[in-house]
C-alpha positions in Angstrom: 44.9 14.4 162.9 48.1 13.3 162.8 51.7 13.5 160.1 53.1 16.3 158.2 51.1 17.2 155.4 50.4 20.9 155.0 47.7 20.8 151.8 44.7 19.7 153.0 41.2 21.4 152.7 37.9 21.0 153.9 34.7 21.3 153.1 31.5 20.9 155.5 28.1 19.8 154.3 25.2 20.2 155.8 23.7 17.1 154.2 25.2 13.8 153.6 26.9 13.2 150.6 26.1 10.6 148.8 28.0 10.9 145.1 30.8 12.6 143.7 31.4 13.1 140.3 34.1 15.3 138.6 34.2 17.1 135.5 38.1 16.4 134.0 37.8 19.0 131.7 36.7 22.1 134.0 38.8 20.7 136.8 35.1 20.9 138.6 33.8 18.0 141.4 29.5 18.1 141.9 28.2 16.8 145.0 25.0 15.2 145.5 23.8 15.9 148.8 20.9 14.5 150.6 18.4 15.3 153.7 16.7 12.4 154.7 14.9 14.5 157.1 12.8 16.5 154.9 13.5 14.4 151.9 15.5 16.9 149.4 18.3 16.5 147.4 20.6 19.4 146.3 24.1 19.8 144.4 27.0 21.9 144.8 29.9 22.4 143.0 33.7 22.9 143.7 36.6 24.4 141.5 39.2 21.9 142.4 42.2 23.6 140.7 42.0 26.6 143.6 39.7 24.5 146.2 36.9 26.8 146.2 33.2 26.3 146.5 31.6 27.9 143.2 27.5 27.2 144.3 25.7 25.1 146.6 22.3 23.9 147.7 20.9 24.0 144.1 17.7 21.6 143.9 15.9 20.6 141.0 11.5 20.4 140.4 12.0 17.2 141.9 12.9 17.2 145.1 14.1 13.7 146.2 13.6 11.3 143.7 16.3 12.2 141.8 20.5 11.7 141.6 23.5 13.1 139.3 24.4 11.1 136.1 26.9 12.7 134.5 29.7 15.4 135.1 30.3 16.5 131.8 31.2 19.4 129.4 31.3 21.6 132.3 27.3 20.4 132.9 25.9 18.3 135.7 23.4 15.6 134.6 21.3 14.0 137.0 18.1 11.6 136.4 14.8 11.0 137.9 13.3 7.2 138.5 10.4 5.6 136.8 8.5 5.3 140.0 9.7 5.3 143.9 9.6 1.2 143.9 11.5 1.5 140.6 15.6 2.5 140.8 15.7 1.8 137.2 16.6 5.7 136.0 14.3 8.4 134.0 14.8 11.5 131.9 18.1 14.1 132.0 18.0 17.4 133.9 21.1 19.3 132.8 22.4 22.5 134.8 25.3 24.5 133.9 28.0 25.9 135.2 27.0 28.2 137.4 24.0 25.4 139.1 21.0 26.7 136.9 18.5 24.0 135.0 19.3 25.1 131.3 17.0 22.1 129.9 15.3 18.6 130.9 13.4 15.8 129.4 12.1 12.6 130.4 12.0 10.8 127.4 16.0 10.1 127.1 18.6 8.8 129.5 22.3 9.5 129.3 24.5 7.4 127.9 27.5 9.0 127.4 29.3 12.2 125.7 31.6 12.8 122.9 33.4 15.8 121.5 29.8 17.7 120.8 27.1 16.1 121.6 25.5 13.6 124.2 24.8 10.5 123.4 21.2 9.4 124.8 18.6 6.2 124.9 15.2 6.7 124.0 13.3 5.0 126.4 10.1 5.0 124.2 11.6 3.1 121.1 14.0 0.3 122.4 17.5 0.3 121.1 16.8 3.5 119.4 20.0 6.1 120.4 20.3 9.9 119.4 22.6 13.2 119.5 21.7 15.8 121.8 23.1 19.0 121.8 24.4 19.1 125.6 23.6 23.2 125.8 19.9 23.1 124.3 18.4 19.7 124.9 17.7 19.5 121.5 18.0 16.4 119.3 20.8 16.0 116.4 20.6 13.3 114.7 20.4 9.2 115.1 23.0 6.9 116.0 22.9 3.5 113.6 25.8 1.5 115.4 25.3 -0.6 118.5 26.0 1.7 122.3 28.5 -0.5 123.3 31.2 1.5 121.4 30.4 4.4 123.6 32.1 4.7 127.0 31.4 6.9 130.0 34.8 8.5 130.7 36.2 8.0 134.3 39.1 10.1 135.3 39.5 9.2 138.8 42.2 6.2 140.0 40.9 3.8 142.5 42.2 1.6 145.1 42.6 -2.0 145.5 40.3 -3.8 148.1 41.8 -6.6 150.0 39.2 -8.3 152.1 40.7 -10.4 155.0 40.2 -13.5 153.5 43.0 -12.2 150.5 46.3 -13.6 150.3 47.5 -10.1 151.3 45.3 -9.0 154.2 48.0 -10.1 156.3 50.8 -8.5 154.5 49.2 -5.3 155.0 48.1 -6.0 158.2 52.0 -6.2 159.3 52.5 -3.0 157.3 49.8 -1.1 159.2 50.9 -2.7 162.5 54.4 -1.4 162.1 52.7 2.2 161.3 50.0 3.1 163.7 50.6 0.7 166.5 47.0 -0.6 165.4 45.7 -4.5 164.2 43.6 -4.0 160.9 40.2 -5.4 160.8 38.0 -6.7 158.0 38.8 -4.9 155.0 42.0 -2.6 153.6 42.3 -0.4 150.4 45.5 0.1 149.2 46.8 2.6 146.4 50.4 3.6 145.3 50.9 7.2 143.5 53.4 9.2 143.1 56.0 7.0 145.6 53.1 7.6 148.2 51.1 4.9 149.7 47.6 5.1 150.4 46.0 2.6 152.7 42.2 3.1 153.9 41.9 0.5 157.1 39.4 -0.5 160.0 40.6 -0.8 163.5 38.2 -2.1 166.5 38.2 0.4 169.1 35.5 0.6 171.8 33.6 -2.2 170.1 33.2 -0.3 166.8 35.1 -0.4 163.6 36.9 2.8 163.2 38.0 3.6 159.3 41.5 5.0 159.1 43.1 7.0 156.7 47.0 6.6 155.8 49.4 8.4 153.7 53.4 7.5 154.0 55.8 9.1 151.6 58.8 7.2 149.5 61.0 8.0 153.0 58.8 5.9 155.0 57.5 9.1 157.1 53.5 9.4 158.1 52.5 12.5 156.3 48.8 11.7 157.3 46.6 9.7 159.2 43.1 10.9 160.4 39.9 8.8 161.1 37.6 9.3 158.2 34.4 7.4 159.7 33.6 6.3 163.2 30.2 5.3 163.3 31.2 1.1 163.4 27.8 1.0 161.3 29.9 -1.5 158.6 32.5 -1.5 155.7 32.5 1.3 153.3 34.3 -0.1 149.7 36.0 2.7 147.5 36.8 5.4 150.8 39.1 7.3 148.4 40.5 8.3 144.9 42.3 10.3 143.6 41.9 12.6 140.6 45.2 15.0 139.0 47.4 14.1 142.2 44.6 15.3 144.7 43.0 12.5 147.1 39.7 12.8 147.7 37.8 11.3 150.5 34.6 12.3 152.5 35.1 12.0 156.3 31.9 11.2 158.7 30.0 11.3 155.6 29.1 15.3 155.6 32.5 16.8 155.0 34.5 16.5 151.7 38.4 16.5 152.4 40.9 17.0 149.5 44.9 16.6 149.4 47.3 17.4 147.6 49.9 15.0 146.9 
């Protein structure tokens, strides 16, 4: 690792991590975590206002086939499938705060949440949408208007991807270049926050494509540069985002790294 920056923490997995989803409200992130050796999924949860791990290596009865939803109301919401040839998803399991399965039911799917309740599609009557109370499971009432006026909130900022057939791969390319000494391959991600620039890259060393990570402050200085994922196995889109002035990135794909900006 390379630059100046001082606020960085990390967290090791012992499983890959294959979602993220954060929780605006409780200042919370869940991570889905998954062991393709003996098939098992599990979650774990970090307070990301102090950077500490609250619980970890929670499972659920089912033990692969399964994947988080929703962060929400301080709850984690994941779903099942209809079959294993089927990704289409199946049911809510909802655990609180603290990791533990307060409720589940295989006859809704998430949809989305609003001030006190969850909204949910019954997948036995089509079109048919109710209220759930998010703490209980249990049903509220029926929604008459059409879904579409419900959205899933998502407080996390994103980059913009610039493939190297954009107008501005080359632009960047230069910028990199002038940076790290290093010729940008295939693919760059590009953010500016808070008169910082973050730029996600790919550089061929050895053959492989290496993925860089890049922060540069308003005076031009490196503050960070680390390499985030060497295994050359392809192009990862959406490396990074950042959340309340904290980017977020997982680096060799078991280890969850968070900066403050």
């Amino acid at each position: 690792m390379s630059g100046q920056h001082k606020s960085i923490f990390y967290f090791p997995q012992d499983a890959i991590i294959w979602k993220l989803r954060i929780d605006e409200n409780s200042m919370r992130m869940a991570l889905e975590l998954r062991k393709e050796e003996n098939r098992e999924v599990s979650f774990s949860c970090i307070q990301l206002s102090d950077k500490k791990t609250l619980w970890q290596c929670v499972t659920l009865p089912e033990k692969w086939w399964v994947s988080i939803t929703a962060f929400e109301k301080g709850m984690i919401l994941a779903h099942g499938y209809k079959d294993p040839q089927n990704p289409e998803p199946k049911g809510i399991y909802a655990l609180d705060e603290n990791g533990k399965l307060l409720w589940e039911n295989q006859q809704y799917n998430f949809v989305a949440s609003d001030d006190d309740f969850l909204v949910v599609a019954d997948i036995t009557e089509e079109n048919k949408y109710k209220r759930l109370n998010p703490k209980t499971g249990k049903e509220m009432g029926v929604f008459d208007e059409p879904v579409k006026i419900f959205r899933p909130r998502n407080p996390t900022i994103h980059s913009n991807h610039y493939s190297a057939e954009n107008i501005y791969f080359s632009r960047l390319s230069s910028f990199i270049l002038t940076f790290t000494g290093k010729t940008a391959e295939a693919s760059v991600e590009y953010l500016e926050h808070k008169e910082k620039i973050i730029i996600s890259f790919y550089a061929k060393e050895s053959e492989k494509l290496v993925n860089y990570l890049l922060v540069i402050n308003q005076e031009g200085t490196e503050e960070f540069k680390e390499v985030i994922n060497e295994d050359g196995k392809g192009i990862a889109l959406e490396s990074f985002f950042v959340f309340n002035d904290l980017l977020i990135f997982i680096k060799n794909k078991k280890e969850l790294v968070i900066i403050e900006l």
